[in-house]
N, C-alpha and C positions, 0 to 999 in steps of 0.2 A: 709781364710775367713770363710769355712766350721764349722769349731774348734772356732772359734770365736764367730758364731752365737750360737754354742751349749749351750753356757755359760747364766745357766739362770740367773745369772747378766746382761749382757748387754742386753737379750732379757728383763726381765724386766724394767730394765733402758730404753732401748728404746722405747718399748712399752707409759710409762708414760710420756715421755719427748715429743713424737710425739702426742702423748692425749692433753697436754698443747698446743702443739704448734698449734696443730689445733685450737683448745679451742681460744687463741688467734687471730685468722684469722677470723674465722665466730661467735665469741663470742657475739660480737655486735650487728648483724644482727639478734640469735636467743633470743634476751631477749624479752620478751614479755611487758615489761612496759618501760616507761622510766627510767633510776637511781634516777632523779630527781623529779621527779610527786610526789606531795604530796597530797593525798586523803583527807585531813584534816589541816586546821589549824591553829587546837590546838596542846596541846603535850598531845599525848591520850599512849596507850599501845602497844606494842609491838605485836602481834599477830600471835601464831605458825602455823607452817605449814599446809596448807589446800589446798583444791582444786581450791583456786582461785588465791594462793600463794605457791607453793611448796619449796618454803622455804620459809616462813612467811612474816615478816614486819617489820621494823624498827616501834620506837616508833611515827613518823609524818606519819605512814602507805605507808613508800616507801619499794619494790620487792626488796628484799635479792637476789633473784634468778638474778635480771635484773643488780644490782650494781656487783656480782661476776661476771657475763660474761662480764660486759663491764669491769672492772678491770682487768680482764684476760690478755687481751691488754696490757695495759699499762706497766703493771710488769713484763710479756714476753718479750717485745720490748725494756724496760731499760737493763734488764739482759743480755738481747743477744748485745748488742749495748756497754754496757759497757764492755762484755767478748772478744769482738771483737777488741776493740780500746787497751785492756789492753795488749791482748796475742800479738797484731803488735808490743806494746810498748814495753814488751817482749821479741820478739825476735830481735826487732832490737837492744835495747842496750844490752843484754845477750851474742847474738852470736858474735857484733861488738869488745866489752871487751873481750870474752874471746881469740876470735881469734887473735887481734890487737897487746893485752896484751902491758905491760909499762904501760909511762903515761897517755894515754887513757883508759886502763885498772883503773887505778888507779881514777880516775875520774868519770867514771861511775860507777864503783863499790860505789865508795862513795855516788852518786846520788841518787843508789838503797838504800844502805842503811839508807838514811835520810830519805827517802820514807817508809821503815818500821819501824823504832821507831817513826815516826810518829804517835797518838792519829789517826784513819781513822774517826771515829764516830764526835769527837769535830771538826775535821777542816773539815768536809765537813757539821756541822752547820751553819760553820763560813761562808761558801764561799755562802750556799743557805740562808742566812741573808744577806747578801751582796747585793747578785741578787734580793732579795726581791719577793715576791709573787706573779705571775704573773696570768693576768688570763688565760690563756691558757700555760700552761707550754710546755715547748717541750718536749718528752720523748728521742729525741737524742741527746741534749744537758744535758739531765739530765744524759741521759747510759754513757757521753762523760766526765762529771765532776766526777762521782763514778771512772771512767777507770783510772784515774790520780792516785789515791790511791791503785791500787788493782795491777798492776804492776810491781813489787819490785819482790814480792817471785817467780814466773814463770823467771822471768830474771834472778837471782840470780844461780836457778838450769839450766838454759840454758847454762849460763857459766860457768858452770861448768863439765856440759856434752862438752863445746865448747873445752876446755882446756883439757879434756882428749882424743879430736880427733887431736886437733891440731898438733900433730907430726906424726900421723898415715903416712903410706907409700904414699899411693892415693893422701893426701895432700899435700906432700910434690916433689910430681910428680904434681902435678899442678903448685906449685910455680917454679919446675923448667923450664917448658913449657911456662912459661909467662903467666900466668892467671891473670887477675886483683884481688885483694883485696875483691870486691865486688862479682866477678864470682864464687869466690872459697866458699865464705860464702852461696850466694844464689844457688848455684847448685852443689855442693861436700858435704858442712854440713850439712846445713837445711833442706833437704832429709833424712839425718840419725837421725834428731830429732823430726820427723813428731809424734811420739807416744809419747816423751816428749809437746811438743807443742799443743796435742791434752788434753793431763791431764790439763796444763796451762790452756789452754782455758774453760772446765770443771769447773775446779778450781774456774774460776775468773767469770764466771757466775750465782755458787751455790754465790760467793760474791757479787754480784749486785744484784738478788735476797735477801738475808737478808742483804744487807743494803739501799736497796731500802724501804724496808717496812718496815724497824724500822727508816727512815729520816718521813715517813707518816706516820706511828702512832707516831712519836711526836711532828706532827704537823705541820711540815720545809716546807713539800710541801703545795701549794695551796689546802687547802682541798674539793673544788668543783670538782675538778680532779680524778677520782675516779681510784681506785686501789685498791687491798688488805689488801694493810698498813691505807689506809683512810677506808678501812669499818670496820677496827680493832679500827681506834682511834675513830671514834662514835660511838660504842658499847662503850668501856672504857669511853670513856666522858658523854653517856644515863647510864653506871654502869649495864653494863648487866650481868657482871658475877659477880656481888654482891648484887643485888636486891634477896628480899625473893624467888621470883619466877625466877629463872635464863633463861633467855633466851637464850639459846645454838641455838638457830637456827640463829643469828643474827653474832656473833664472831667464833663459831665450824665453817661452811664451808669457808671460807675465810683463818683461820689459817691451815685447812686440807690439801687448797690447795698448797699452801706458803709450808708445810712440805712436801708435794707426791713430788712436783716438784723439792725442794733440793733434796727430798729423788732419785727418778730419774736420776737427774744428777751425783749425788753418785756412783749411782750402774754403771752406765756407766765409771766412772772413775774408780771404780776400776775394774770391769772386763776390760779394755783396760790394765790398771797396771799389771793385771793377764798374759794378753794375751803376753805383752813383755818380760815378764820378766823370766828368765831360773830359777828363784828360786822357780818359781809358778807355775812350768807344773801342780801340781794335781787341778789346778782351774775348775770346769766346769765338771768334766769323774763323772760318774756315782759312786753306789757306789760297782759296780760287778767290774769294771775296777781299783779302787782302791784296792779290793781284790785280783785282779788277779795281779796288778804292786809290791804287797807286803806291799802296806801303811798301816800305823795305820787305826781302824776306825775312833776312835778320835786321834786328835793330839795333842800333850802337850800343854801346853799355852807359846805362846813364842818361839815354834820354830814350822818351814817352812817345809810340808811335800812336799820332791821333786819328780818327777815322773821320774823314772828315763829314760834315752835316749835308744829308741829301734835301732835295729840295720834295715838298710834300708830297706833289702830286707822286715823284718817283716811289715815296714809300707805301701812297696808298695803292699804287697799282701791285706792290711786290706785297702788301698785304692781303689784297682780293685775291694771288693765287694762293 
């Protein structure tokens, strides 16, 4: 965990992802206007950032600042809700195929894969034209419809990690002791795919995230509903980044936000990627420690500088200081 934290990926990464997530929790509470208040109404101008607006104003004179915090919310809460429903999804048909294998193998696998040459974008139109516009949308029912499509890829690699443990010794001393089907999948494997499973989940969050706010800026959701994606598609629809006078204070922090927070979840993915992985010991070490292991400074493109394995006694001594 020491070595982990060092990696200024994941400290980055975490850093920005707990920044959102707070952001999200008391976002609400500190906006100082409401989303909706409109100071005027006519359709007057846009107005830049000031001391009574520190991010300016929509064109009906409503707080930029007050719609990004209460949106903050909502697009937190789909992402995580959809990453959460996907990665179960995940792993129950991932580890169930790869361990079960046969015809159940064969069946799920097929399932996943109909799931991803799936169109995600057109059939989750399809499904919120269906439901029709509600006025108070649910955000767990929304994070709960994206999950259905994001699924597919996290299972596919589960099973696949599943199938390459599934002969291992440990497993096959369970099935001879009598262990149920079930016991062996949730307390023998999915322990050893906890750092697969944590990527999945990563994964499919950065994907609820940008498809959460590209269904609202085009529209799909109830646009009273306020989110990132919905203060993206009323700037685009006022034409703020094509008016003479561009108004970047109205579509800039909204889309800042929407990139820091994939960008976040990224970095977290891959420093965990880093962390597992024997081909990436040089992730994270300084670059005195890279000199002294022997590495390149820079490394080719295309190939993987390894760190190579100290012998014990060396680590327990650089441990004890």
């Amino acid at each position: 965990m020491p070595r982990l934290l060092r990696s200024p990926k994941i400290l980055t990464g975490l850093c920005l992802s707990v920044a959102f997530a707070i952001l999200a929790v008391v976002g609400p509470y500190l906006a100082p206007y409401n989303p909706n208040a409109n100071a005027s109404t006519t359709v007057g101008i846009a107005q830049p950032p000031s001391a009574a607006h520190l991010l300016g104003t929509t064109q009906t004179q409503q707080d930029v600042l007050s719609q990004l915090l209460v949106g903050g919310r909502s697009t937190v809460l789909v992402s995580l809700v959809a990453g959460v429903v996907a990665t179960a999804l995940a792993v129950l048909f991932g580890v169930a195929a790869g361990y079960l294998g046969g015809r159940a193998d064969d069946l799920l696998s097929m399932l996943a894969n109909i799931f991803l040459v799936l169109p995600a974008l057109p059939l989750l139109i399809v499904i919120f034209g269906l439901l029709g516009k509600g006025a108070s949308p649910n955000d767990l029912l929304i994070g709960f419809i994206i999950s259905v499509t994001g699924w597919a890829f996290g299972a596919r690699q589960l099973r696949a990690q599943t199938l390459s443990m599934r002969a291992r010794d440990f497993i096959e001393s369970a099935r001879i002791i009598g262990e149920r089907s079930w016991r062996i999948m949730a307390f023998e494997i999915l322990p050893n795919l906890v750092p697969v499973v944590a990527t999945s989940f990563l994964f499919t969050v950065i994907y609820g995230v940008g498809t959460y706010t590209a269904l609202a800026f085009l529209g799909v959701i109830n646009l009273s509903h306020w989110s990132w994606g919905t203060m993206l598609y009323w700037a685009q629809n006022a034409q703020a980044a094509q008016d003479v006078h561009i108004q970047w204070w109205w579509f800039l922090p909204p889309g800042l936000a929407v990139g820091l927070f994939g960008t976040g979840l990224a970095l977290l993915n891959f420093g965990i990627d880093e962390y597992v992985n024997p081909r990436l010991r040089a992730a994270g070490i300084t670059g005195r420690q890279a000199r002294r292991a022997g590495l390149p400074r820079h490394a080719r493109l295309g190939l993987t500088p390894v760190l190579p394995a100290r012998e014990p006694v060396l680590e327990a001594r650089e441990a004890a200081r």
